[in-house]
Every structure is written in C-alpha cells, then in structure tokens.
C-alpha positions as CSV (number, residue, x, y, z in Angstrom):
1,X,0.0,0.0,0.0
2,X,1.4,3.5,-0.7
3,X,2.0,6.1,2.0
4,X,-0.5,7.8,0.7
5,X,-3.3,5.5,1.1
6,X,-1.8,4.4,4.8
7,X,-2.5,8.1,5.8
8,X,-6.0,8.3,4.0
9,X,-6.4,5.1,5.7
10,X,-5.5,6.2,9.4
11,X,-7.0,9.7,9.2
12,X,-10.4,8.5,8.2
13,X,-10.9,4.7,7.4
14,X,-14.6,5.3,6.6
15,X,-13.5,8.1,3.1
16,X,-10.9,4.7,2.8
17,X,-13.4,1.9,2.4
18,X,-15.7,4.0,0.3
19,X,-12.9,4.9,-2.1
20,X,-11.4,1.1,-2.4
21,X,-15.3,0.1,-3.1
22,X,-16.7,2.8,-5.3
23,X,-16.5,2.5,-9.1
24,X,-19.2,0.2,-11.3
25,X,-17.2,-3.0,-11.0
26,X,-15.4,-3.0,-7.8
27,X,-18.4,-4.0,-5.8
28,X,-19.1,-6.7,-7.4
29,X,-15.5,-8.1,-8.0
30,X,-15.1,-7.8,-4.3
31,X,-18.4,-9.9,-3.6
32,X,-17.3,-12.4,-6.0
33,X,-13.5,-12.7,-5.0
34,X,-15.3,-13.2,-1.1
35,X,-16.6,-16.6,-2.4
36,X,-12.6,-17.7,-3.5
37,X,-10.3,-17.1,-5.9
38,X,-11.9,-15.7,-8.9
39,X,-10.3,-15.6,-12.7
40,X,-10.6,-13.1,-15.2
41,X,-12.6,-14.6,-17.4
42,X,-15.4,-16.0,-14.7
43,X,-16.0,-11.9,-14.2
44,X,-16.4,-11.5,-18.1
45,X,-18.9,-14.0,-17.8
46,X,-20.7,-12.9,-14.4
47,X,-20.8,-8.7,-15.5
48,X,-21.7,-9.6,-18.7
49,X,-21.9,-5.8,-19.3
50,X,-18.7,-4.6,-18.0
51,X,-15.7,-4.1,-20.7
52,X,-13.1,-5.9,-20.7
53,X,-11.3,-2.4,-20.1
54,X,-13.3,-1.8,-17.2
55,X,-12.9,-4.9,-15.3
56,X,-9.1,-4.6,-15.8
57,X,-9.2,-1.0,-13.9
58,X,-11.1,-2.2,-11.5
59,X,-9.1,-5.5,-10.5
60,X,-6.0,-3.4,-11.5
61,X,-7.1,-0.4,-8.7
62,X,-8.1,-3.0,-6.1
63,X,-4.5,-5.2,-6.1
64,X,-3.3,-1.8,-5.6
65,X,-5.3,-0.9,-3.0
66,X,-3.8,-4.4,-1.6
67,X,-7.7,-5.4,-1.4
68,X,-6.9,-8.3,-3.9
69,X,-3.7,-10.2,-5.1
70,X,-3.4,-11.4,-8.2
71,X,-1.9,-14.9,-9.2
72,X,-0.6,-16.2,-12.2
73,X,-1.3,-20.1,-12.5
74,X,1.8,-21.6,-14.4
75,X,-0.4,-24.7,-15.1
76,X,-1.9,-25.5,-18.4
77,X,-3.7,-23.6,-19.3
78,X,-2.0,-20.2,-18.1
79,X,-4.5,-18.1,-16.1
80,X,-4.8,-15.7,-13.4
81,X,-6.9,-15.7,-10.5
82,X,-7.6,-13.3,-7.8
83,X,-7.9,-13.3,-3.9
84,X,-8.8,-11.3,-1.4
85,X,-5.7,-10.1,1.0
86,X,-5.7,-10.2,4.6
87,X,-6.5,-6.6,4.2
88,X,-9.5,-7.6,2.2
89,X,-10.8,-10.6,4.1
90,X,-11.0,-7.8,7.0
91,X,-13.4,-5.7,4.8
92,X,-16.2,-8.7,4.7
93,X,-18.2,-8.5,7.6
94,X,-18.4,-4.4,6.6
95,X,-18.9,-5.2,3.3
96,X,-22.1,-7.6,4.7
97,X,-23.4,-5.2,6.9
98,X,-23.6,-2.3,4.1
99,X,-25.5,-5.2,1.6
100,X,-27.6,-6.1,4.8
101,X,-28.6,-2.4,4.8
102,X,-29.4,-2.5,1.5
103,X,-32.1,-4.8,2.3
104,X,-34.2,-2.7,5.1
105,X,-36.8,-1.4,2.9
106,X,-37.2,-4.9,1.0
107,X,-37.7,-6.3,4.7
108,X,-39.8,-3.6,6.0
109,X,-42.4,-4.8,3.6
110,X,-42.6,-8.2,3.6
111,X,-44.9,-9.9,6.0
112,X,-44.8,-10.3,9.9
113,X,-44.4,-14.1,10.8
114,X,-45.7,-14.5,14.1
C-alpha cells in the first residue's frame, strides 16, 4: 500500500473503504472474490456488461489498493486468479453489513411471521 493510502487510511478509514469500493465494478468483484479465488474470465462472464477495459481497472485499482492479489497459475492452461488479501478478508463483515442495509426497505415490507 502506498503512504498515501496508509494516511488516507489512518485519518479516516470510513472516506478509505468507500474509495477502495466505489466504481461500477469494484463492488461486485469484491463480492465475488469473497466466495474464492476468482479468474478473469469468470467476471467476463458474471458482468456480462462490464468491458473488458473496465474490469481490468477495477481488478488493477483494487490489487493496488492491496484489497486483492493477483496470481498467475503456471499450469496448463495459463490463467490468473484473484484473492482477497488479509486486508481484504478484514473488509467482509463491513462489506455484509452495508448489503444487509441495502435490504431494510425490502424487509420492511414483507410480511410479519408471528
């Protein structure tokens, strides 16, 4: 991580988060790499919508953000995958509790079980 982002990061970690997380893609690469390693082409295929461009940034600004490492696979066939970091395994149960916000109004409205 750069010395920048270590003193954006200890001055206010809440402008931190929302900057590693905001863009179109990096939301849902995060919630993806939080299942397991994720490869390049399994996003293409999930954001069906997203560039190839775009989903490059994003990975790109989130390994260095040191949110997600990237792994070259020397197996046939040649890939990448990406993981989360420690950094980024911390982030989940934030990353829950924002999408389980998300949710209120949804639950508001559906029924009472008694």
């Amino acid at each position: 991580m750069t010395t920048t982002a270590n003193n954006t990061l200890a001055e206010c970690p809440k402008e931190y988060l929302l900057k590693l997380l905001t863009g179109k893609w990096k939301p849902c690469i995060f919630r993806y790499a939080t299942e397991g390693p994720v490869r390049f082409g399994q996003m293409v295929k999930l954001l069906p919508e997203a560039t190839r461009q775009g989903l490059t940034n994003a990975l790109r600004e989130l390994e260095e953000s040191n949110i997600l490492e990237r792994k070259v696979i020397k197996l046939k066939p040649l890939h990448v995958e990406y993981h989360l970091t420690e950094l980024g395994l911390e982030f989940i149960p934030i990353f829950k509790a924002v999408e389980a916000l998300h949710l209120l109004p949804v639950r508001k409205n559906q029924p009472q079980h008694s």
